[in-house]
C-alpha positions as CSV (number, residue, x, y, z in Angstrom):
1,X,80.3,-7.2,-4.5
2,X,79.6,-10.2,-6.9
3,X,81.5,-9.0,-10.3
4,X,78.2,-10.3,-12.0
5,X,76.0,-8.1,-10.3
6,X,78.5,-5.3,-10.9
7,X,78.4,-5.8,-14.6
8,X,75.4,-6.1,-14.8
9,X,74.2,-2.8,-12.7
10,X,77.3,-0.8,-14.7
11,X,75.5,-1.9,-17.5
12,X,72.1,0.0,-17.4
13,X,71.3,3.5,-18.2
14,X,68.8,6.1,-17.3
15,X,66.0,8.0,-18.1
16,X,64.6,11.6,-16.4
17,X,61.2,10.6,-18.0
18,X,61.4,7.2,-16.4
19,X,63.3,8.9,-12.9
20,X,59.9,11.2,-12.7
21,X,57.8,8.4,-13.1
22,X,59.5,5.2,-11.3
23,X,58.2,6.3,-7.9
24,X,54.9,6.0,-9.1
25,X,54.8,3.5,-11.9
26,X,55.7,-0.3,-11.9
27,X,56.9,-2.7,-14.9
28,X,54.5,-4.9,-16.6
29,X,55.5,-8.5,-16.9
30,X,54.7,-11.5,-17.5
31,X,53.0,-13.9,-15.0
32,X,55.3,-15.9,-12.8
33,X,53.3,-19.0,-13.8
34,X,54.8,-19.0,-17.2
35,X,58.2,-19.1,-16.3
36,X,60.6,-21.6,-18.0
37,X,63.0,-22.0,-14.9
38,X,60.6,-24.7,-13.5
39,X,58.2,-24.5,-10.7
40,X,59.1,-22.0,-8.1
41,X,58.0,-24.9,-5.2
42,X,59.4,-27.3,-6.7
43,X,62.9,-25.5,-6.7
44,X,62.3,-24.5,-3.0
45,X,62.1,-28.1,-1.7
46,X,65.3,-28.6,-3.2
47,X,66.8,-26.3,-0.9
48,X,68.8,-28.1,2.1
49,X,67.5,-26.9,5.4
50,X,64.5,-24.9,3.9
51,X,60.9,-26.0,4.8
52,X,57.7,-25.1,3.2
53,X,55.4,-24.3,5.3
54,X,52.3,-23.2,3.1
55,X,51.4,-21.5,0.4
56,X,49.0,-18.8,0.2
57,X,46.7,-17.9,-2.7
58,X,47.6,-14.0,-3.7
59,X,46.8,-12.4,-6.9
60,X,47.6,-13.2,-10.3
61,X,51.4,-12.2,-11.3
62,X,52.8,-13.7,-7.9
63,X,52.9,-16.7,-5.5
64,X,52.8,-16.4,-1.8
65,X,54.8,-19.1,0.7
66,X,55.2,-19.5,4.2
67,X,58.8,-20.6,4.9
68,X,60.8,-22.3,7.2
69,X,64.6,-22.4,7.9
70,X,67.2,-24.3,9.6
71,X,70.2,-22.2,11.4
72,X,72.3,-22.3,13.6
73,X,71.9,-21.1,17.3
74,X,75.3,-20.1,17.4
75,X,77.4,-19.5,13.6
76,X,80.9,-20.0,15.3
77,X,79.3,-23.1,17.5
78,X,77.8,-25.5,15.3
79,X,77.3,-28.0,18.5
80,X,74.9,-25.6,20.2
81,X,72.4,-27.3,17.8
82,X,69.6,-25.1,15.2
83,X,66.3,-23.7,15.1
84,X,63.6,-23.1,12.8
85,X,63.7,-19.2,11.5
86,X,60.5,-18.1,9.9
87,X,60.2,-16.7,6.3
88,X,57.8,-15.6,4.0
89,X,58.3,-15.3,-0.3
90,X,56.3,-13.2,-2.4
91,X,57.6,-14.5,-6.2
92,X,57.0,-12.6,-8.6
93,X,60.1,-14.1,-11.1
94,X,62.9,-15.7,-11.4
95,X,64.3,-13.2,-14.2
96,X,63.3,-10.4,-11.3
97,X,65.0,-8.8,-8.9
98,X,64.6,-9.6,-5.3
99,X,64.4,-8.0,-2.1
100,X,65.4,-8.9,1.3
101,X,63.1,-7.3,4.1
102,X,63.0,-6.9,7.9
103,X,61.1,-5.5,10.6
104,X,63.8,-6.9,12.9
105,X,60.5,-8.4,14.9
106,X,58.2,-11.3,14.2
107,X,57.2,-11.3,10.5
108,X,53.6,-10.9,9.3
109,X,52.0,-13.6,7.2
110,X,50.3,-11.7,5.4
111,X,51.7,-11.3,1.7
112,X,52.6,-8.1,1.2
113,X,55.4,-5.6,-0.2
114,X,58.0,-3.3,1.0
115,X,58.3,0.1,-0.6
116,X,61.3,-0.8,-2.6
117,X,60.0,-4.2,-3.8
118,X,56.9,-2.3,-5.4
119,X,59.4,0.1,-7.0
120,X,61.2,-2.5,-8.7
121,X,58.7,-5.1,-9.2
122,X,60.8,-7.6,-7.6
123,X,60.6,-10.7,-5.5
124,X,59.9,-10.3,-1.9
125,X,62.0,-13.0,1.1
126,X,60.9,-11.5,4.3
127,X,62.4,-12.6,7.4
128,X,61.8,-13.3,11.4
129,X,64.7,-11.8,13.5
130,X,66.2,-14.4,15.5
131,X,64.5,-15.0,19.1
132,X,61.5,-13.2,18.2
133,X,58.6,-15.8,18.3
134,X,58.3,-18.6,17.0
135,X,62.1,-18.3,15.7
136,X,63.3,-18.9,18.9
137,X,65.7,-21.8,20.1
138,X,64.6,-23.6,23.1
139,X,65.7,-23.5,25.6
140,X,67.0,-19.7,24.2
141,X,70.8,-18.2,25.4
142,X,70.4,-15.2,25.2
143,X,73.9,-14.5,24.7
144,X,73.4,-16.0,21.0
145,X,71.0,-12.7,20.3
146,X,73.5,-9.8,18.6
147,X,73.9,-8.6,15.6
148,X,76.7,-10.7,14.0
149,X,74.7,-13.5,14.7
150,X,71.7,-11.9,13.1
151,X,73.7,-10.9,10.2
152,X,75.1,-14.3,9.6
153,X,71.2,-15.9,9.4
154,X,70.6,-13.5,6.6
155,X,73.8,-14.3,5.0
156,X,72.9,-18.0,4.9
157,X,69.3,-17.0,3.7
158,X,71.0,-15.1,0.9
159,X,73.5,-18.1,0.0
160,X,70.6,-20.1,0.0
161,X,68.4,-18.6,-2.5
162,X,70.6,-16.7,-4.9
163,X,71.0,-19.7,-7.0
164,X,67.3,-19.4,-7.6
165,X,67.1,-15.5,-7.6
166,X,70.3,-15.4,-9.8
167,X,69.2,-11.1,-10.3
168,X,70.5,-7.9,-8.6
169,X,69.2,-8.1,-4.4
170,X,68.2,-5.2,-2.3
171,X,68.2,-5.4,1.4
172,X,65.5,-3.2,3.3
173,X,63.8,-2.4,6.6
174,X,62.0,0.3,8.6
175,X,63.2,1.0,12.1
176,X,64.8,-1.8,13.6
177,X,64.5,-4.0,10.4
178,X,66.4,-1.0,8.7
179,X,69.2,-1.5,11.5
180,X,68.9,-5.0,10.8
181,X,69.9,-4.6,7.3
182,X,73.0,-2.2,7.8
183,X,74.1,-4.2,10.2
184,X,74.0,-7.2,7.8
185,X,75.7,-4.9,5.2
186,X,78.7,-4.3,7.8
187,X,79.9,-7.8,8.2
188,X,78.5,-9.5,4.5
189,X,79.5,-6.2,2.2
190,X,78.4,-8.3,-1.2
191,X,75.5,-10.0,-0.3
192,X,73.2,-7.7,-1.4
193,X,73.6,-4.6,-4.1
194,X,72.1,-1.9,-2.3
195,X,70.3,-1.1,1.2
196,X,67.5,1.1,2.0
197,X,67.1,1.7,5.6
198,X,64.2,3.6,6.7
199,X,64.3,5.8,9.8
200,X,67.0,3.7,11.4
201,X,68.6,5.1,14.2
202,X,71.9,4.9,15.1
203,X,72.7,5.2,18.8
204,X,76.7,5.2,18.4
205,X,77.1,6.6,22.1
206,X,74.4,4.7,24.1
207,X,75.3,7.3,27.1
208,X,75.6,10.7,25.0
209,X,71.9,11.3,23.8
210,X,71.7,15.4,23.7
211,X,70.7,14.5,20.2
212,X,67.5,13.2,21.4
213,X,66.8,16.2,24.2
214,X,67.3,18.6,21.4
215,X,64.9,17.1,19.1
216,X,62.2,18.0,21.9
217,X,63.1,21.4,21.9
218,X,62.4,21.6,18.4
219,X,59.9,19.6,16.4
220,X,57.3,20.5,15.2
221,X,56.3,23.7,13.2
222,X,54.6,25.2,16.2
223,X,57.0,24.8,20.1
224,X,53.4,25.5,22.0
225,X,52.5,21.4,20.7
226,X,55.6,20.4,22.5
227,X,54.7,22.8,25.4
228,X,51.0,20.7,25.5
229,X,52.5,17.6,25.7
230,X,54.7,18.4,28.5
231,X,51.7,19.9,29.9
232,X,49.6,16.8,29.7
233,X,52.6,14.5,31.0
234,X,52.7,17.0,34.3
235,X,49.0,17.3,34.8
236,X,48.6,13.3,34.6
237,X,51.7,12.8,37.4
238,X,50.1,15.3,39.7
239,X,46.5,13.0,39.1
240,X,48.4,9.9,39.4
241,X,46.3,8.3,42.4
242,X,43.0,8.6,39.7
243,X,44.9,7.7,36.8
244,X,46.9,4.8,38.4
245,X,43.2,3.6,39.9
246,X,41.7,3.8,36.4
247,X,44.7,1.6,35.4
248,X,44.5,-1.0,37.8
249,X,40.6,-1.2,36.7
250,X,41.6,-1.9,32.7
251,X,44.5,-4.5,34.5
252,X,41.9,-6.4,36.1
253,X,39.6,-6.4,33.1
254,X,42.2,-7.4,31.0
255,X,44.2,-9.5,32.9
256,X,47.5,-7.4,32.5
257,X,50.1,-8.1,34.8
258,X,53.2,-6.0,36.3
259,X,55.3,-8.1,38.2
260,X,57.5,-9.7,35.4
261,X,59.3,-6.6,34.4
262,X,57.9,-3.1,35.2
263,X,57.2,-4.2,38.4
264,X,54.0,-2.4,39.3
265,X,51.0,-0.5,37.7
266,X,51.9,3.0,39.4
267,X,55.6,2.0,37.9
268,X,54.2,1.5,34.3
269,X,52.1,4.4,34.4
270,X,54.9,6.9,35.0
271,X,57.1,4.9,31.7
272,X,53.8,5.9,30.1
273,X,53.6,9.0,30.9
274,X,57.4,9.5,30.3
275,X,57.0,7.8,26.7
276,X,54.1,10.0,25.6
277,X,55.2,12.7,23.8
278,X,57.7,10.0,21.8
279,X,55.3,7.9,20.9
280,X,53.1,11.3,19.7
281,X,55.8,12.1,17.6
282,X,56.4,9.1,16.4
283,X,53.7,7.9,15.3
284,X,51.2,11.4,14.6
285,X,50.7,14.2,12.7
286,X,51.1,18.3,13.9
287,X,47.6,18.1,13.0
288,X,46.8,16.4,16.2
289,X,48.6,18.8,18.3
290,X,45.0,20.6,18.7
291,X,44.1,16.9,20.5
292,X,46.5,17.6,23.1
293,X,44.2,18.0,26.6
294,X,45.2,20.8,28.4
295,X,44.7,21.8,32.7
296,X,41.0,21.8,32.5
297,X,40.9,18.5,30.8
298,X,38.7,15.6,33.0
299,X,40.4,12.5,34.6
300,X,38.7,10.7,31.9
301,X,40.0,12.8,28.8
302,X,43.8,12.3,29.5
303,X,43.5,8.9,30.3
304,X,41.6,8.6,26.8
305,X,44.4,10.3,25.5
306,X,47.4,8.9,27.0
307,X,45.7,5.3,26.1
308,X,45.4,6.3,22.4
309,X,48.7,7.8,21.6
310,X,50.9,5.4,24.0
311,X,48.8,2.6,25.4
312,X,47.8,1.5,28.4
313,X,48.5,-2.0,27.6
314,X,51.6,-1.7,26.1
315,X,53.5,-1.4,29.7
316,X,52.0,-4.8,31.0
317,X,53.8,-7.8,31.3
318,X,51.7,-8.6,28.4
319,X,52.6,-6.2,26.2
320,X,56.3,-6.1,27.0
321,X,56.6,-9.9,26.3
322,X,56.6,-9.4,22.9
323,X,59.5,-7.5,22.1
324,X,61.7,-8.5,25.4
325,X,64.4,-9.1,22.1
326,X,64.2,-6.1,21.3
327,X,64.7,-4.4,24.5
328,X,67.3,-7.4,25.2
329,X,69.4,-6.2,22.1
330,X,69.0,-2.2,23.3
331,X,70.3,-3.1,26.3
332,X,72.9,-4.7,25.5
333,X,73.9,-3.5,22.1
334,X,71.7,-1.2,20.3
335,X,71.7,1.5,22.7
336,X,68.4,3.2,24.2
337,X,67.3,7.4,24.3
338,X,66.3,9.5,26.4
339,X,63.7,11.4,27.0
340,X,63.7,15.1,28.7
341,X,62.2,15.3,32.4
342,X,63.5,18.8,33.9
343,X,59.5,19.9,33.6
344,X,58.5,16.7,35.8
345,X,61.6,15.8,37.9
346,X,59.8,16.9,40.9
347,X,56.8,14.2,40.5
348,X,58.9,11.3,39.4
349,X,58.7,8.3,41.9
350,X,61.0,6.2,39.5
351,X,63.9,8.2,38.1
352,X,66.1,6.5,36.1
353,X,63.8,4.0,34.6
354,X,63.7,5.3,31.1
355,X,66.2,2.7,29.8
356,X,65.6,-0.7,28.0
357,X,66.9,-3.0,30.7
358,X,63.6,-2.1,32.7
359,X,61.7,-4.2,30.2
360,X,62.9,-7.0,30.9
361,X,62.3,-9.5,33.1
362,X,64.3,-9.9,36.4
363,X,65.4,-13.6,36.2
364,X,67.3,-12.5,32.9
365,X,70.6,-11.6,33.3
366,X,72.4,-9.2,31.2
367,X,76.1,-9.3,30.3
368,X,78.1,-6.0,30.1
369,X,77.0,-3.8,27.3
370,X,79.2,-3.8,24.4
371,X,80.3,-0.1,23.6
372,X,81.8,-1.3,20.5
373,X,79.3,-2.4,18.5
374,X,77.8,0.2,17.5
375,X,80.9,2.4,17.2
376,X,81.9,0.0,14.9
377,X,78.9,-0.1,13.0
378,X,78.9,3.9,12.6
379,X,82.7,3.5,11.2
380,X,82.3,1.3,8.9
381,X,79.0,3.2,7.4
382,X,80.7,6.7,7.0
383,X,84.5,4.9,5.8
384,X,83.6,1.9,3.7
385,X,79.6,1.7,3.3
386,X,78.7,1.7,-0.3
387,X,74.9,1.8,-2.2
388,X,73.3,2.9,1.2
389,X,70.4,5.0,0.9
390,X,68.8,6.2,4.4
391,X,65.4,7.7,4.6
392,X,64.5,9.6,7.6
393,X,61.1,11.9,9.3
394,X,62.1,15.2,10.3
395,X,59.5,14.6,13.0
396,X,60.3,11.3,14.3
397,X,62.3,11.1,17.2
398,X,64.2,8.1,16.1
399,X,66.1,10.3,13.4
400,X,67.6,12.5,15.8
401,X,70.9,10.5,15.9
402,X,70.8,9.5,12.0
403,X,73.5,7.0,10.5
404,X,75.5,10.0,8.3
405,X,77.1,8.6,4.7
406,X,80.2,10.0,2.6
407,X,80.3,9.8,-0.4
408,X,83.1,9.2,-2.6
409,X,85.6,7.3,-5.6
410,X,83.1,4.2,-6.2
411,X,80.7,4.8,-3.5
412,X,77.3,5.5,-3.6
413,X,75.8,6.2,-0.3
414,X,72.4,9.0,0.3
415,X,70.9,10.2,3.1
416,X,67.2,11.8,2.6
417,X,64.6,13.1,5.3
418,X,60.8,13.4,4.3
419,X,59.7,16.5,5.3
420,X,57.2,16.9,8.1
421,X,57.2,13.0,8.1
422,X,57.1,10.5,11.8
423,X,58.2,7.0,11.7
424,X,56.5,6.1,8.6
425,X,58.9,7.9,6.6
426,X,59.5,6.4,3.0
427,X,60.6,8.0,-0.4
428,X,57.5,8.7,-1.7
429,X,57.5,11.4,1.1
430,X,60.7,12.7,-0.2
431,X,60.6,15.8,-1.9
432,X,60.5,16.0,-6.1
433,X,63.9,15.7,-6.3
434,X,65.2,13.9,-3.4
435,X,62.7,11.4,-4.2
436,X,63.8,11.3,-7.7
437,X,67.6,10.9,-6.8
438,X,66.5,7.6,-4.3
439,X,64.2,5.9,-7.0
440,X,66.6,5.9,-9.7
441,X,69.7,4.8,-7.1
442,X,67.5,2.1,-5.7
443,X,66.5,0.7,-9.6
444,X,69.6,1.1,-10.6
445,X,71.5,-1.0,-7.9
446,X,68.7,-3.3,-8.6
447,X,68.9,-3.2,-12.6
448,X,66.3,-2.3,-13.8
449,X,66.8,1.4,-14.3
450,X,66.5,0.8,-18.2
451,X,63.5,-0.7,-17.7
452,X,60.5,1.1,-19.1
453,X,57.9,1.6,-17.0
454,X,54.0,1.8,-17.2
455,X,50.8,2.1,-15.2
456,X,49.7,-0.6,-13.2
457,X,46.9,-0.4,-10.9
458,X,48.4,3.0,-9.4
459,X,51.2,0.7,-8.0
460,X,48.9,-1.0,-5.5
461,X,48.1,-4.8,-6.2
462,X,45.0,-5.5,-4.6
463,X,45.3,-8.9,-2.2
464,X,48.9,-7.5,-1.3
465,X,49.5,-5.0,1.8
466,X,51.5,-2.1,1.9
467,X,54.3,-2.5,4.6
468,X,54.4,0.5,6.5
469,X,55.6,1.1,10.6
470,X,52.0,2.0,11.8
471,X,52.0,-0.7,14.8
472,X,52.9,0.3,18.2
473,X,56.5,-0.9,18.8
474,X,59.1,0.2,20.9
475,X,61.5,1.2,18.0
């Protein structure tokens, strides 16, 4: 870790009055406009490699810019040439601290602000994950899309701007951005002084997933919502001939295609059918579960269903194409669940689909997934990972396998799970004290635990979004 930044976060102190309230309450400062380190855009166009794009009006207190940024296609290759990596920045000061954020996707530009980045009232550099369009090279190797090279962008992103944002950083992400940022913790330590990864799995076996099979046997509050959704999975296979039909209408409508990856509508059905009940828990409430249609449900009424909670769409060519490096990186590195099937074995026609690799398209060739990467990954969080703070849903799938912290001489490292919560999970979901225990880690990594704190629109900004995992992705 920089000894600066270590100094400087050994240096603060705490409050419990300002612990209860930090979750809730932001700082008030002064307007970035009246800083006297010179002109934020100005200092940005000084930075080799780094483009401005545009900037974006936003609301008083902050300036809002569109980004671009030279790396390399391959860090250990510099011949293979660079591309363009997109990147937004929400300033807020140069005396403030500053956030890096993920999706691991495309990034939105929209301006808007993580959870932690409202809690400490910092800056904001959100970034594009490598491949993901328009960040991709052309023409794209796809053996260039792993997670050291991923890591190494946002260590040049960091090294880039630190001389500007000279304060404490905090890496962040939901999902697959909160992969994103461990992973970038693993092989650049002290780039950053604290991560908060949001329901990030952490698939350290791709081919041992009883983790996943058992969450299935018991989510939920109530077993008979599970029990519905398997019921609604089986009664759409056995009316697969009117459901596939109804599919095929919406294709033709639409103008979806199947023969890129899936390889058929009656193909991309059954994935539908088999992803339902993950993508009800991932993304609902148990207050739903009374949605659920049962045996004397219509045609009509399932397919309704089935199109609301997984999405018809979202099995076409055209919605694959999207996240093909995503499913790319599971296949070949992340690792992909399962799902169980013992209550509709008998009326699969595709068994054995269920896995990332069926995603993609079949002129891409995949090398030999590495089963060290994330082994690696999971060692080095549990041994040596310090000011790591993981926030999982104890009803979303994806925190079945959980990344597990020690903690120890000199090393911070918390693991929370919000209580009834999907994949949407954050800290102000935590419970009283768990969320008072990650608010005062997170501002005090990011120094400004001593900070007194005060009301401030309800800590919402209006003109600025709230990040939060409410799009239908795969992860």
């Amino acid at each position: 870790m920089n000894p600066r930044r270590r100094l400087a976060t050994s240096s603060r102190t705490t409050t419990v009055s300002l612990l209860a309230a930090a979750a809730l309450l932001l700082p008030a400062l002064p307007v970035a406009a009246q800083e006297p380190d010179g002109d934020i855009l100005d200092r940005l166009e000084d930075i080799p490699g780094l483009t401005v794009v545009e900037e974006q009006p936003t609301e008083e207190g902050f300036r809002y810019f569109v980004l671009g940024y030279e790396q390399p296609v391959d860090h250990t290759n510099p011949a293979k040439g660079t591309f363009q990596q997109r990147l937004t920045l929400l300033h807020r000061g140069f005396d403030r601290p500053t956030v890096l954020h993920t999706s691991g996707y495309n990034v939105s530009t929209r301006p808007s602000r993580s959870e932690p980045t409202r809690l400490i009232d910092g800056n904001q550099i959100s970034t594009e994950q490598r491949f993901f369009s328009p960040s991709r090279p052309e023409p794209a190797d796809w053996d260039d899309l792993n997670i050291r090279q991923a890591a190494a962008d946002h260590h040049r992103i960091v090294t880039a701007l630190d001389d500007i944002y000279a304060e404490e950083w905090i890496s962040t992400g939901a999902s697959k951005g909160g992969m994103t940022s461990v992973y970038h913790r693993r092989f650049y330590p002290g780039d950053v002084d604290g991560t908060v990864a949001y329901v990030a799995p952490n698939d350290v076996r791709d081919r041992e997933d009883s983790a996943y099979l058992e969450f299935f046997e018991t989510v939920g509050d109530d077993p008979s919502c599970q029990r519905s959704l398997e019921g609604v999975q089986r009664e759409a296979l056995e009316r697969r001939d009117e459901l596939v039909a109804h599919y095929e209408e919406l294709a033709a409508a639409n103008g979806w295609t199947f023969h890129r990856a899936i390889g058929s509508a009656d193909a991309a059905f059954e994935m539908l059918v088999l992803d339902t009940p993950w993508a009800f828990w991932q993304y609902q409430t148990t207050s739903r579960c009374a949605d659920v249609p049962g045996t004397d449900a219509t045609t009509d009424e399932i397919a309704a269903f089935l199109d609301e909670i997984a999405g018809f769409e979202f099995y076409s060519d055209q919605g694959t194409e999207p996240y093909i490096p995503y499913y790319y990186q599971a296949a070949t590195q992340l690792g992909t669940p399962s799902v169980p099937t013992d209550h509709i074995d008998d009326l699969l026609e595709y068994p054995g689909q269920f896995t990332a690799s069926t995603y993609l398209p079949d002129e891409m060739d995949l090398p030999r997934y590495d089963h060290r990467a994330m082994p690696d990954i999971d060692r080095w969080v549990r041994n040596h990972g310090s000011q790591l703070l993981f926030v999982n849903g104890e009803y979303d799938p994806w925190s079945a396998e959980p990344f597990e912290v020690r903690r120890g001489h000199r090393r911070e490292a918390f693991s929370f799970t919000a209580p009834g919560a999907n994949h949407g999970a954050n800290i102000a979901a935590l419970t009283e004290a768990d969320r008072a225990a990650a608010t005062s880690a997170l501002r005090r990594w990011a120094g400004v635990a001593d900070e007194v704190a005060t009301l401030r629109g309800g800590d919402r900004i209006p003109g600025l979004d709230d990040v939060g995992d409410t799009e239908r992705r795969p992860i």
